[in-house]
N, CA, C and O atoms as a GROMACS GRO file, in nm:
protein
  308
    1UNK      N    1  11.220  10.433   9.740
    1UNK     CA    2  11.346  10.386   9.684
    1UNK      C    3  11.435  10.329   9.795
    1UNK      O    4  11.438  10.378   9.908
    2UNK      N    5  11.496  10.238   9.762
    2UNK     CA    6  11.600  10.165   9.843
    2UNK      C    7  11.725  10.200   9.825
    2UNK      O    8  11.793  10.162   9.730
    3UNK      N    9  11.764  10.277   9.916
    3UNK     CA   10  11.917  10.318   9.885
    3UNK      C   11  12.065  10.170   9.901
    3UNK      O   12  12.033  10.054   9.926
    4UNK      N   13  12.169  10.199   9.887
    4UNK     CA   14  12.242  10.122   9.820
    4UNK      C   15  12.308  10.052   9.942
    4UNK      O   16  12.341   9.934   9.951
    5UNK      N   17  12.322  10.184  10.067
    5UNK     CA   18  12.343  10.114  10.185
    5UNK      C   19  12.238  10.039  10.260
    5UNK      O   20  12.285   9.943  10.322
    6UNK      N   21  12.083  10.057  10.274
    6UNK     CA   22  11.951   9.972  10.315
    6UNK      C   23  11.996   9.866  10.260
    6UNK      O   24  12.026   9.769  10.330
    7UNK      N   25  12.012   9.862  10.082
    7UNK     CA   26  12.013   9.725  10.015
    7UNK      C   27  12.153   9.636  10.112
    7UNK      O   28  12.136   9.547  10.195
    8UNK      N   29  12.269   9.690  10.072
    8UNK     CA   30  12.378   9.615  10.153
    8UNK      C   31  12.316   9.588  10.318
    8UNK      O   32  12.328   9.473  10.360
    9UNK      N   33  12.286   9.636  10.361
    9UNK     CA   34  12.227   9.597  10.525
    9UNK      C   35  12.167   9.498  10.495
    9UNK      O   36  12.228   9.400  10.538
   10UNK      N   37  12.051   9.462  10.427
   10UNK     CA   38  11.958   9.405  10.402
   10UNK      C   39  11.972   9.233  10.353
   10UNK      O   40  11.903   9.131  10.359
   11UNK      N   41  12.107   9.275  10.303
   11UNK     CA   42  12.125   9.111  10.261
   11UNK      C   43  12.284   9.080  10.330
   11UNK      O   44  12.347   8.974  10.319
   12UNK      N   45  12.325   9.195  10.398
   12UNK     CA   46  12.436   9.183  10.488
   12UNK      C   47  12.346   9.097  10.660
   12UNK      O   48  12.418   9.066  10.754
   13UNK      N   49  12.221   9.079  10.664
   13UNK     CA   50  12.198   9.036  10.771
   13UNK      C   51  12.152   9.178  10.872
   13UNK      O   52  12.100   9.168  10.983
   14UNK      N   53  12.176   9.268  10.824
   14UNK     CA   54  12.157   9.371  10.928
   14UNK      C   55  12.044   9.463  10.956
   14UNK      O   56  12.074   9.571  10.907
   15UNK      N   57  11.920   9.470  11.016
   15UNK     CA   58  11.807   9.516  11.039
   15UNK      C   59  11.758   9.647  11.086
   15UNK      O   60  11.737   9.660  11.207
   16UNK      N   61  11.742   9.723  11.026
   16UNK     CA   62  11.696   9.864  11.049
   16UNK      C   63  11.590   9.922  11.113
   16UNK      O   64  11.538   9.844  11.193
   17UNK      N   65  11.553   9.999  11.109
   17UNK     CA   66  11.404  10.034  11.147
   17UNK      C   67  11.296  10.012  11.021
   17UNK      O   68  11.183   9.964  11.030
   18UNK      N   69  11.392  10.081  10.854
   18UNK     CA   70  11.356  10.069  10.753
   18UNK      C   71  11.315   9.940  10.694
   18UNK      O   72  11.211   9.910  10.637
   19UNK      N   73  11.416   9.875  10.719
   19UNK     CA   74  11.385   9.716  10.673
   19UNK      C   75  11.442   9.612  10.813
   19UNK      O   76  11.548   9.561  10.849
   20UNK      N   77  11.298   9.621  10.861
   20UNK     CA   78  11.319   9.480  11.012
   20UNK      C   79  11.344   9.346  10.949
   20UNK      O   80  11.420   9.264  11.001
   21UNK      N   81  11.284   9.326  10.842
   21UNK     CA   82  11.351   9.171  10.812
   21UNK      C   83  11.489   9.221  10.704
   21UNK      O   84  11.519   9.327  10.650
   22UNK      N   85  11.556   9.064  10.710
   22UNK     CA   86  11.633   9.085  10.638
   22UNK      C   87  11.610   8.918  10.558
   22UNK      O   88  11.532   8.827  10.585
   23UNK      N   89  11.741   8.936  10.426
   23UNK     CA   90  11.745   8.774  10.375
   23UNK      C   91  11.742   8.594  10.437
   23UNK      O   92  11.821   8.542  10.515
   24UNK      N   93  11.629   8.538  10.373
   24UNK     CA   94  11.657   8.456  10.437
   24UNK      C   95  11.543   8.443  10.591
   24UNK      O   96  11.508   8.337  10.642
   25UNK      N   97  11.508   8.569  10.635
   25UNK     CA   98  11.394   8.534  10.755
   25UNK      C   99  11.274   8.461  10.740
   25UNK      O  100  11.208   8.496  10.642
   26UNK      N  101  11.230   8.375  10.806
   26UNK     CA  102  11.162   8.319  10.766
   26UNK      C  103  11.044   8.337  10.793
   26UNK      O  104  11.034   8.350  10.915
   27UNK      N  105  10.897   8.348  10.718
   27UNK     CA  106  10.766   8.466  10.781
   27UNK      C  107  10.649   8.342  10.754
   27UNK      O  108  10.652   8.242  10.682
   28UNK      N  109  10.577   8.382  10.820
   28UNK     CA  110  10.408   8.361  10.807
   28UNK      C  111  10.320   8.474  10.780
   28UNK      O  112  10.319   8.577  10.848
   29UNK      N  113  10.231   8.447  10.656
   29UNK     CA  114  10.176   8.564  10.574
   29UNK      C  115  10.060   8.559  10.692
   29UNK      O  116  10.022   8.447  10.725
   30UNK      N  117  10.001   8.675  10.758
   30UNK     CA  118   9.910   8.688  10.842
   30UNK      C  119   9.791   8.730  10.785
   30UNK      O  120   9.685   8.680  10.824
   31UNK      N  121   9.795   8.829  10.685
   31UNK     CA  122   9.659   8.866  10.594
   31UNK      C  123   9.636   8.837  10.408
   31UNK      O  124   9.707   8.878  10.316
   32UNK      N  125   9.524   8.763  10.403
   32UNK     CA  126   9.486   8.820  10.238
   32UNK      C  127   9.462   8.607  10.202
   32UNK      O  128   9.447   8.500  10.261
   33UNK      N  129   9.469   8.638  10.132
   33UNK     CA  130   9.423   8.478  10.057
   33UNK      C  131   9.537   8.360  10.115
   33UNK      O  132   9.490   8.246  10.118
   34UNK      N  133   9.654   8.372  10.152
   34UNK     CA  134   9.799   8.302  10.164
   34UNK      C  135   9.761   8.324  10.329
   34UNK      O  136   9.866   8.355  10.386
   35UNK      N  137   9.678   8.319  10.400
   35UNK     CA  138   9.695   8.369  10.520
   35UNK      C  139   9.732   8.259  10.559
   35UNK      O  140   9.668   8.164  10.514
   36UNK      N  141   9.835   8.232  10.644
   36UNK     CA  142   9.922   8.116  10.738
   36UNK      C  143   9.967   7.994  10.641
   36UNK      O  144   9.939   7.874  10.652
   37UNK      N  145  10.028   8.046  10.561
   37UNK     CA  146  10.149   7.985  10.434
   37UNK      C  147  10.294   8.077  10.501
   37UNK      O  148  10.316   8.189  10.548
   38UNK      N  149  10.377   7.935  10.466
   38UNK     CA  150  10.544   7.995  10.531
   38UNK      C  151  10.583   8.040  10.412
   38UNK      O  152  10.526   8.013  10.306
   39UNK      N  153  10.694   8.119  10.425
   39UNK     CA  154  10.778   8.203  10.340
   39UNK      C  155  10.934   8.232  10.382
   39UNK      O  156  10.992   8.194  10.484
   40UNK      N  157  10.977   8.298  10.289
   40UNK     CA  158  11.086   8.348  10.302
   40UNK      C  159  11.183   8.461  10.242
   40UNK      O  160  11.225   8.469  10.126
   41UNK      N  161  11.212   8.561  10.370
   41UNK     CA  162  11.238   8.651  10.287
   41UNK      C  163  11.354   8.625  10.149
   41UNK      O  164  11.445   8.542  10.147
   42UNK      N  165  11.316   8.729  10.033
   42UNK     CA  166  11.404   8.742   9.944
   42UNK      C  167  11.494   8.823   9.906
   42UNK      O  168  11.615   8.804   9.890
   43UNK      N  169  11.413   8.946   9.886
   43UNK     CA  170  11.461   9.091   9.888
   43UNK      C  171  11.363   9.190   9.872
   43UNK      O  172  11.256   9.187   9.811
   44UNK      N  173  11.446   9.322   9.970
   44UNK     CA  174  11.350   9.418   9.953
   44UNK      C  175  11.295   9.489   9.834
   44UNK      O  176  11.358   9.490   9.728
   45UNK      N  177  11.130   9.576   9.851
   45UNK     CA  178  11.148   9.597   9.709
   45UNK      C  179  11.075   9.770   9.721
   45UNK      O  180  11.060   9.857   9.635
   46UNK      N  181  11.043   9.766   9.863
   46UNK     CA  182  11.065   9.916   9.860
   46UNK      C  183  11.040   9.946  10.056
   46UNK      O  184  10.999   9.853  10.125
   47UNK      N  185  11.063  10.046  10.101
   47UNK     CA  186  11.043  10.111  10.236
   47UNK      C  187  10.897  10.263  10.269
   47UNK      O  188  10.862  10.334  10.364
   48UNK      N  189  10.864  10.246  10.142
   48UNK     CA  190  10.751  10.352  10.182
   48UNK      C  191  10.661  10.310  10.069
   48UNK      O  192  10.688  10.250   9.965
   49UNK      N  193  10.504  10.374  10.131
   49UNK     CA  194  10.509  10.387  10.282
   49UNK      C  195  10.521  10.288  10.366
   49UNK      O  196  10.538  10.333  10.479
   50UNK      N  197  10.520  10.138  10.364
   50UNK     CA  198  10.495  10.049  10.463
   50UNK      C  199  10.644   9.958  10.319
   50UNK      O  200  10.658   9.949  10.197
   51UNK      N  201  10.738   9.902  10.489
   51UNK     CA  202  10.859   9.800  10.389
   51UNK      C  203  10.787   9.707  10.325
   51UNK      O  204  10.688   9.658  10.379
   52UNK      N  205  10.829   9.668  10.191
   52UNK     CA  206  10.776   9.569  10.079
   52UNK      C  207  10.919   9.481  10.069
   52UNK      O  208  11.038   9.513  10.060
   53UNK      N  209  10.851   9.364  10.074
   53UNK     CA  210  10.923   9.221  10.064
   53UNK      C  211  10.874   9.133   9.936
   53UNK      O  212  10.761   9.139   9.889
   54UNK      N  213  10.963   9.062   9.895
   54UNK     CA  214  10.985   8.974   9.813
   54UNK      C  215  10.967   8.850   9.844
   54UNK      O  216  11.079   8.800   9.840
   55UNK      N  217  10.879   8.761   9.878
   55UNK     CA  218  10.868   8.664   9.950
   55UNK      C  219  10.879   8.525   9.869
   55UNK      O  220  10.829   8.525   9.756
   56UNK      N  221  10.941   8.404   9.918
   56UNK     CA  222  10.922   8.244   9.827
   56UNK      C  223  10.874   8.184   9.931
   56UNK      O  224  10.930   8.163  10.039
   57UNK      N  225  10.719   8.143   9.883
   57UNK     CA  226  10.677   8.038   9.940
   57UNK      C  227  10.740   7.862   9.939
   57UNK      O  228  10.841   7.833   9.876
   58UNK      N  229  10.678   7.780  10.000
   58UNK     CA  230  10.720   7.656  10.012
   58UNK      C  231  10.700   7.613   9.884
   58UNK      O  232  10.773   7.535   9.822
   59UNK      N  233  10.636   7.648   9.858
   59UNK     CA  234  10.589   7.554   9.710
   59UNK      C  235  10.695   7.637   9.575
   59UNK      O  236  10.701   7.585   9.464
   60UNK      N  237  10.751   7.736   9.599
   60UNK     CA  238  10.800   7.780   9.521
   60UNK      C  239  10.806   7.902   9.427
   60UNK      O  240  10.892   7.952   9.354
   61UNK      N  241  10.643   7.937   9.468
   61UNK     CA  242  10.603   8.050   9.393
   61UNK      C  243  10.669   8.177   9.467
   61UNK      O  244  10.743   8.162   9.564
   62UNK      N  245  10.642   8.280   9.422
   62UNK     CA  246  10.679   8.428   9.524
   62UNK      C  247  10.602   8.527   9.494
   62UNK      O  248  10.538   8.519   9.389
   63UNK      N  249  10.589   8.637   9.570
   63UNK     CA  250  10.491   8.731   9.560
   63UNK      C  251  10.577   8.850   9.648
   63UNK      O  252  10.669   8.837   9.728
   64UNK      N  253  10.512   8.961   9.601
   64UNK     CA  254  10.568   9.084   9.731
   64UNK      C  255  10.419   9.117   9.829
   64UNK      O  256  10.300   9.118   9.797
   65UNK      N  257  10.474   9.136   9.929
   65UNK     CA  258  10.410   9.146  10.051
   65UNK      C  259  10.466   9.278  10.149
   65UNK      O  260  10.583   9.297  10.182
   66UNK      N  261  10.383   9.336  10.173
   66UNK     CA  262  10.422   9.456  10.288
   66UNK      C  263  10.443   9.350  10.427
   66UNK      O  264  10.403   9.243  10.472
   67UNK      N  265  10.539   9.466  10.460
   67UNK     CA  266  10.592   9.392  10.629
   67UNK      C  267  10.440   9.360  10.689
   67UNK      O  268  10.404   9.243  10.702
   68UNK      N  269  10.366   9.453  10.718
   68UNK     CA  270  10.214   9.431  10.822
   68UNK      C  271  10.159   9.332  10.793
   68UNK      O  272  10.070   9.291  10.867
   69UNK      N  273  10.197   9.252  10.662
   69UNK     CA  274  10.090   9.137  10.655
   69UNK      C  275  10.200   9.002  10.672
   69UNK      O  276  10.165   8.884  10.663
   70UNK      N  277  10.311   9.040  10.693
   70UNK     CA  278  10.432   8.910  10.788
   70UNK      C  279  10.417   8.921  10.952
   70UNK      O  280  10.378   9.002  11.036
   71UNK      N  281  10.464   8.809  10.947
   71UNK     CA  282  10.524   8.767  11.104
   71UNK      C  283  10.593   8.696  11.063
   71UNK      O  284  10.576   8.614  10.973
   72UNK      N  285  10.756   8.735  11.176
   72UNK     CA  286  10.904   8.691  11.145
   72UNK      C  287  10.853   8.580  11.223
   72UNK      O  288  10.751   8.585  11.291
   73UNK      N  289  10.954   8.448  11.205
   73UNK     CA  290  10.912   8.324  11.270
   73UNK      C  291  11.061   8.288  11.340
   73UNK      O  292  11.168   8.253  11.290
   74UNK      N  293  11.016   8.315  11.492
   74UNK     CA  294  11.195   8.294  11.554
   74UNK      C  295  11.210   8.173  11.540
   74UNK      O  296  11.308   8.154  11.468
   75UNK      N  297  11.150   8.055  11.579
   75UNK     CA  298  11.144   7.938  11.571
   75UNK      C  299  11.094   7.842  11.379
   75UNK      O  300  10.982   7.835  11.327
   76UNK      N  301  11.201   7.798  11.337
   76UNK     CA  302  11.152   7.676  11.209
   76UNK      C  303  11.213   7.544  11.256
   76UNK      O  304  11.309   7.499  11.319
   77UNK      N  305  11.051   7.491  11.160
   77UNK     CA  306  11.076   7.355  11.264
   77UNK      C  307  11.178   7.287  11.116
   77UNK      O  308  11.232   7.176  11.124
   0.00000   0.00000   0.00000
């Protein structure tokens, strides 16, 4: 469960241990069929056991994804 202050952090920009990404980061899916498709975070959708993300791809679709199968992207071109 996502408590009410995680959620406010979370789309306040502010990064936890619980939830390392926040709204808006922008990821590369590293494992599973989508492997090296861009994304973007949306919202969280849970912290255990491994943080779950809400992700929109380029094309539009979205899916949830555990953190281990992102990489945050410091650099968009």
């Amino acid at each position: 469960m996502i408590t009410e202050a995680l959620n406010r952090a979370f789309y306040e920009g502010r990064r936890s241990s619980e939830l390392p990404l926040v709204l808006n980061d922008a990821v590369t899916v590293i494992e599973g069929a989508k492997s090296g498709a861009s994304a973007c975070v949306i919202a969280p959708q849970a912290i255990q056991p491994d943080a779950m993300y809400l992700i929109e791809y380029e094309d539009g679709s979205s899916e949830v994804r555990s953190f281990r199968e992102l990489r945050k992207d410091d650099h968009v071109a």
